[in-house]
Structures are given as C-alpha cells and as structure tokens.
C-alpha positions in Angstrom: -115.5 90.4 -56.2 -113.3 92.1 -53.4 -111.8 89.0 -53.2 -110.9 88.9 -56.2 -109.2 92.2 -56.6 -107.4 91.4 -53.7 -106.0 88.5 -55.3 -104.9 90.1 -58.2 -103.1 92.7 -57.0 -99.3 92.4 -57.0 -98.1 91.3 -53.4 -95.7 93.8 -51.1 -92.2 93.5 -51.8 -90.9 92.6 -48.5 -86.9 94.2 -48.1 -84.5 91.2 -47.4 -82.9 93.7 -45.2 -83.6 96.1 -42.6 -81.4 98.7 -44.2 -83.1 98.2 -47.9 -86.4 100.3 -47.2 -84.0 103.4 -45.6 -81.4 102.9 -48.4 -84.0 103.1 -51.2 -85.9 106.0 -49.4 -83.0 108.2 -50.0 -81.3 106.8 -53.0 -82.2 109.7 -55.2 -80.2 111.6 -52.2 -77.3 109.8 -52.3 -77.2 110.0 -56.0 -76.6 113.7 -56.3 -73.0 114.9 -56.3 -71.8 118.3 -56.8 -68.7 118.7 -57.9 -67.6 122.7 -58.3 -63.7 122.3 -59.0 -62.7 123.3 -62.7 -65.2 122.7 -65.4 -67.6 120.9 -62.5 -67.0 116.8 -64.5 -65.7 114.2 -62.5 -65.8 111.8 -65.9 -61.6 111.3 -66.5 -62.5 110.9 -69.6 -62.9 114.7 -70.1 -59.4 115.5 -68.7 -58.2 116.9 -71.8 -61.0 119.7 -71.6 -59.5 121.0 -68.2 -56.3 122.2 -70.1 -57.7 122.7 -73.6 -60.2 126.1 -71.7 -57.2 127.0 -69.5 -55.3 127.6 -73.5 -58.9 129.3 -74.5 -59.0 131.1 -71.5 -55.3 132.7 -71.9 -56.1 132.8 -75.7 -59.0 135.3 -74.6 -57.0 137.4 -72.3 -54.9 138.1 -74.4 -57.3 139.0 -77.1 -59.1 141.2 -74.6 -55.8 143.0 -73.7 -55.0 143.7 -77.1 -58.5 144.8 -78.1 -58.4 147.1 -75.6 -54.8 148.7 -76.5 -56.5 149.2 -80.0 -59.7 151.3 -78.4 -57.0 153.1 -76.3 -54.8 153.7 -78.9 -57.7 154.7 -81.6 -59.5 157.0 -79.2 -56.2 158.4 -77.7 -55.5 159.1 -81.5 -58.3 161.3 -82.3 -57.7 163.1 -78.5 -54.3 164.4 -79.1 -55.2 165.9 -82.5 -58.1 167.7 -80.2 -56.1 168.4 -77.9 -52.3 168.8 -77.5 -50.3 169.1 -74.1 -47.3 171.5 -73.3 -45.8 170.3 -70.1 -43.9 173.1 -68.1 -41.7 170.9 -66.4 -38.7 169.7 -68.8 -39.0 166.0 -66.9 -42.1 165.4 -68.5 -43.9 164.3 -65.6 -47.9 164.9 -65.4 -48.8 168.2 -65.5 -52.5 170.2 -64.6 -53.2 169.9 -68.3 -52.9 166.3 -68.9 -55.3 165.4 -66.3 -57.8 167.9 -65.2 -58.4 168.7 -61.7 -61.3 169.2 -60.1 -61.6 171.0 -56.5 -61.3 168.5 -53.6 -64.9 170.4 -52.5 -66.3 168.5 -56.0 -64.9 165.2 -56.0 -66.4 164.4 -52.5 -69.5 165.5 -53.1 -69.4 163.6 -56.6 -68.1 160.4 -54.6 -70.7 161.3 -52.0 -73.6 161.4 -54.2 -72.9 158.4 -56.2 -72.6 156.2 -52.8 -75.5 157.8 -51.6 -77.1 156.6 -55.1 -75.8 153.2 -54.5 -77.4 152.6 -51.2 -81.0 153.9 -52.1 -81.6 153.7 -55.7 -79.4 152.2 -58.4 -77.2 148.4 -57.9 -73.9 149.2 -57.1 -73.0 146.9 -60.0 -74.3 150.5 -62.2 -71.9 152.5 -59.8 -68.8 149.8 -61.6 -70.1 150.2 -65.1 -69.4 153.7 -64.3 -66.2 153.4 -62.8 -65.2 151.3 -65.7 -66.2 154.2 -68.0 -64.1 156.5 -65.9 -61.0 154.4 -65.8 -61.0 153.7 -69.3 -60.9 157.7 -70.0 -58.0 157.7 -67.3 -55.9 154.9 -69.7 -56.9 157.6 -72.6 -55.4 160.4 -71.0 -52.7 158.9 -70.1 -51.7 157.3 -73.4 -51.7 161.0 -74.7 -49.6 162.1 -72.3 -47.2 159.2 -72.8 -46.9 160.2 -76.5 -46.4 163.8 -76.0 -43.5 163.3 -73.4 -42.2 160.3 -73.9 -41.0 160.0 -70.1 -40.6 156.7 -68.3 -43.0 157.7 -65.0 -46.1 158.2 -67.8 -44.8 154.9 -68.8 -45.1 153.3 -66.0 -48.8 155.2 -65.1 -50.1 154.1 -68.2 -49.1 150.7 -67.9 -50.6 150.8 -64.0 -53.9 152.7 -65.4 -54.2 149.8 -68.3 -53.9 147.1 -65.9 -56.5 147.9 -64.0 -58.9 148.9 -66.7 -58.2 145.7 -68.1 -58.9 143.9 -65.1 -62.2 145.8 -64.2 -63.3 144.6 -67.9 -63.2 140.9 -66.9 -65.3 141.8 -63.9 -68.0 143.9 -66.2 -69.6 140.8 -67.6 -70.2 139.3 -64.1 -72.2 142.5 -63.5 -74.2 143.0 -66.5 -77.2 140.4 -65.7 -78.0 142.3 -62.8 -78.0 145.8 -64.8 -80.2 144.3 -67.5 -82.8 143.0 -64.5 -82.6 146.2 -62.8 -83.2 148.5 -66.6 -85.8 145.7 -67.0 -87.7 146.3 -63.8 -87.7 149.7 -64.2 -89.4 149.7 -67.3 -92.0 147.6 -66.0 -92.6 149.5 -62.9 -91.6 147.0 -60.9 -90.0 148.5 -58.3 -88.9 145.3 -56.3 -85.9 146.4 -53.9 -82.2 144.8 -54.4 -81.3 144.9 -51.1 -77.8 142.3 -51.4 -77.0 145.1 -54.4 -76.9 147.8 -52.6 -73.7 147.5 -50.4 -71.5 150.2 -50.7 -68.7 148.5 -49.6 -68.5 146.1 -52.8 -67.9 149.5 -54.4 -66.1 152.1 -52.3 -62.9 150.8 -52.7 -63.3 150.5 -56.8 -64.7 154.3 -56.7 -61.7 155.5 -54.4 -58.9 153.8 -56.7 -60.6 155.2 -59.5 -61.3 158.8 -58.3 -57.2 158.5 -56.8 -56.3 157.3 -60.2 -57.8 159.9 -62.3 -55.4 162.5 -60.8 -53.1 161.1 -62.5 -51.5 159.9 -59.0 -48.7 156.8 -59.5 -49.0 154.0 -57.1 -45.9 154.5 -54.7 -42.8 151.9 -55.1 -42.6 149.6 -51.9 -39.6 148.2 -51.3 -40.5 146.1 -48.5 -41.9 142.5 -47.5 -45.4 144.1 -48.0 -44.5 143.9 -51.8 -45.3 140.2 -51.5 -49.1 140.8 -50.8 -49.9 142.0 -54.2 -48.1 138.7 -55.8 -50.2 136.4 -53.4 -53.4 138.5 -53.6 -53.4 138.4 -57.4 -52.3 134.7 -57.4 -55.0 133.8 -55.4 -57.6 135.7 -57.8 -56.2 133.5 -60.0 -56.1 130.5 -58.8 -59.7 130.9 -57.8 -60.8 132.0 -61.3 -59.1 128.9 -62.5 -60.4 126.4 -59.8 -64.0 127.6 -58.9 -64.6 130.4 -62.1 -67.3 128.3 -63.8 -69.4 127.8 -60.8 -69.0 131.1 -58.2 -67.9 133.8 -61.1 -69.8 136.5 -58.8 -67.5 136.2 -55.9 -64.5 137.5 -58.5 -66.1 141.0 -58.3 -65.4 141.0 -54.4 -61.8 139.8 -54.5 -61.0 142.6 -57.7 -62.6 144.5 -54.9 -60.5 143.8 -51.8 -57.3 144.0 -54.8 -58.3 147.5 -55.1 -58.9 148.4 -51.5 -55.6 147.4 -51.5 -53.9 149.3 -53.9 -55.8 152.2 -52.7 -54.2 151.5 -49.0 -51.0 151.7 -50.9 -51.5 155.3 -52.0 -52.7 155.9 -48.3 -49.8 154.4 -47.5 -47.4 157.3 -49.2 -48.8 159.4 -47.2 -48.9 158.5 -43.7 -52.3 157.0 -43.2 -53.6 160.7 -42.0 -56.7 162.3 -43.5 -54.3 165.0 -44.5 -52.9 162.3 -46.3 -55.9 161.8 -48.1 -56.6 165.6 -49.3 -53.0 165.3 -50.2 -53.9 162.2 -52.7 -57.0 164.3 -53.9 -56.1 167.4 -54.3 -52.5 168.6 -54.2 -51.6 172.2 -54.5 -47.9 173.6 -55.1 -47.2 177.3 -55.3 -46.1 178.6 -58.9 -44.8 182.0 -58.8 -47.5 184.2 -57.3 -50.3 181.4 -59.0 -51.6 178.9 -57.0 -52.3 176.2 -59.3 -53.0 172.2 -59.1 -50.5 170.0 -59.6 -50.1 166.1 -60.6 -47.4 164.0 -59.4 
C-alpha cells in the first residue's frame, strides 16, 4: 500500500535551471511596484486622467476661494451692522478699534498655554483647527475694515489675511482624521498617547503668524533677492501637491508650516531680529495726547 501511494503521487518538478527555484521563491517580490508620482498608475492608457484632476483640482480651488469670500463677505455683513468703526486717522489705516488688542502680558500666556496643551494633552492638529478659527475671524475683521475705509493698505491686509486663511483651509482636511480618532478615543476612555502628534514645532510657527496677524500687522514689503524665496517656497508646495499629493498629503501640513515660519521671520525681519522686535510685533504702543493707547500699523 505505501508503495502504492508513493507511486501515485505527482513526481518533484526538478528546475531546468539553477536560478528557477530562487526566481520563483521571490516572484511575488519582484511583482510589486510602487509607483507614488501623480495619481500612482503607470498604465499609459490612463494619461488623460493625469490632466483631467489637475482641471478638477483648479476647478476646486477656485470653488473653495470663492466659497470662502461668500462666508467672509456674509459674516463681515452682519459684523458691520453690529458694529461700525470710526478711524481717527484721516489715512484710514488700522486703528485700536478695528482690531482689538489685547496686553502683550495675555497673548503670551494665551500662546503659552495652548503649546503647553499641545505637548501634554490635545494633537496639535486641534491647536490648527483653532488657528484656522482665529484666522478666519482675522479675514472678517479685516473685510469690515476695508469697507469702512476704503484705503489701499486694508486692501492689501485683507488680501494677505485671505490668502492665508484660504490656504490653512486646504490643510484642515489633512488634519481632521486624527481629530475624529482623538474625540473618538476620548469618548471611549481610551487614553492611548499620540506621541508623533504632539510636536509643537508643527504648530508654533502657524500660532505665531496667526497671533502676529491678528494685530492687524501687514507683512513688510521686501525689495530684495530674498523676495524670491516665497516664489520658490510656494512653487515647490505646489509642485509637490501636484506630483506626490495623492500619496504623502500629510507632509503638506509641514511645508504650509515651514511657509509660515517664514512669513513670520519676515515680520521679525521688519524689526531687526531683536526680542524687542518681537514685543514691537505684539504689542505696539504710541503716545496719543496724554492717553497711552494701542496702536495697529
């Protein structure tokens, strides 16, 4: 009977090669290929997808922009009939009224305690929902401002302040998931620690262009070859949305981040790279008559 079995069972297939056994060992190996450029196909037959999403895309940024002038414009509306502002100055530049000032004192321990947050207890990615919130009620003021002056610098700051708050948008949905795991986890009780989302540096520059912006504080004009790092760092954002977007979409947060760090070294810039510098960004004072009051530029 064992000899039987023996003889019906299907002989070894013997490689004609030596190379056949170690080839077929890792053929499911050599099979795999990962392609992360563009929509991540390598079928030519698909090319007509890579610029049909690159029309959507533009198509959606565009929609996004314009949405987002309507909530401006809608909410800016209903804030000037609350509100009206009498600028003193007959320029109608930015004045204490149009954007509230807080003491320097307040805003450092505000900044201080929301970092502090960030690197114990909440994802910083809750820290840029906030900012978000924040920037958008900086675009707000400022599109009041612009329709009760009518001057070309709140022209240019709102412009400055909706840029930005539409580029922080795009970056929101990149940050949600990890807000709805966090709320999630929380309501569970599961208190499992995001260590990789608490970095404060993926933040602070994000909270100190925010916190400079809602002073109501213009980025300064540079006239020199440093102009030209804005136009590459934006082109490369783009250029990396475009090429690797569909496959490493987190690592746009970090370059709107190192943008902003950026801009915010710009304001720094104006003022001489001092830490009186940086009170001067956060809290200017001018003398008023016998008032001491707080002033925007």
């Amino acid at each position: 009977m064992s000899l039987a079995n023996a003889s019906q069972k299907s002989p070894n297939v013997v490689p004609n090669r030596p190379l056949d056994a170690v080839r077929n060992a890792t053929e499911s190996a050599s099979d795999f290929t990962q392609n992360d450029l563009l929509l991540g196909s390598q079928d030519p037959f698909f090319w007509f997808l890579v610029p049909l999403f690159g029309l959507i895309s533009v198509g959606v940024c565009v929609l996004i922009n314009y949405a987002t002038l309507i909530i401006t414009h809608g909410l800016a509306f209903v804030y000037s009939r609350l509100w009206s502002i009498s600028p003193k100055s007959d320029d109608g530049k930015r004045t204490s009224t149009a954007f509230a000032v807080t003491s320097l004192r307040q805003r450092i321990i505000t900044t201080a305690f929301l970092v502090l947050l960030v690197s114990t207890v909440i994802p910083y990615q809750f820290a840029y929902m906030v900012l978000c919130i924040v920037q958008f009620a900086t675009s707000i003021r400022a599109l009041r401002l612009l329709w009760e002056t009518r001057a070309s610098a709140n022209h240019n700051f709102f412009n400055y302040a909706h840029s930005m708050l539409v580029l922080m948008v795009w970056v929101l949905p990149i940050n949600l998931p990890v807000l709805v795991v966090w709320v999630h986890n929380l309501a569970v009780h599961w208190l499992t620690p995001f260590s990789s989302h608490h970095n404060i540096l993926s933040v602070m520059p994000f909270i100190l262009l925010v916190e400079t912006m809602s002073t109501g504080r213009m980025i300064p004009r540079v006239t020199t070859r440093v102009r030209f790092i804005s136009n590459i760092l934006l082109i490369v954002l783009a250029l990396y949305a475009a090429i690797y977007g569909v496959s490493y979409a987190y690592l746009l947060h970090h370059l709107v981040n190192v943008f902003s760090a950026w801009l915010f070294g710009l304001h720094i810039a104006d003022s001489s790279f001092s830490f009186n510098g940086l009170s001067h960004i956060l809290d200017e004072r001018v003398e008023d008559g016998n008032n001491d009051i707080k002033k925007r530029p």
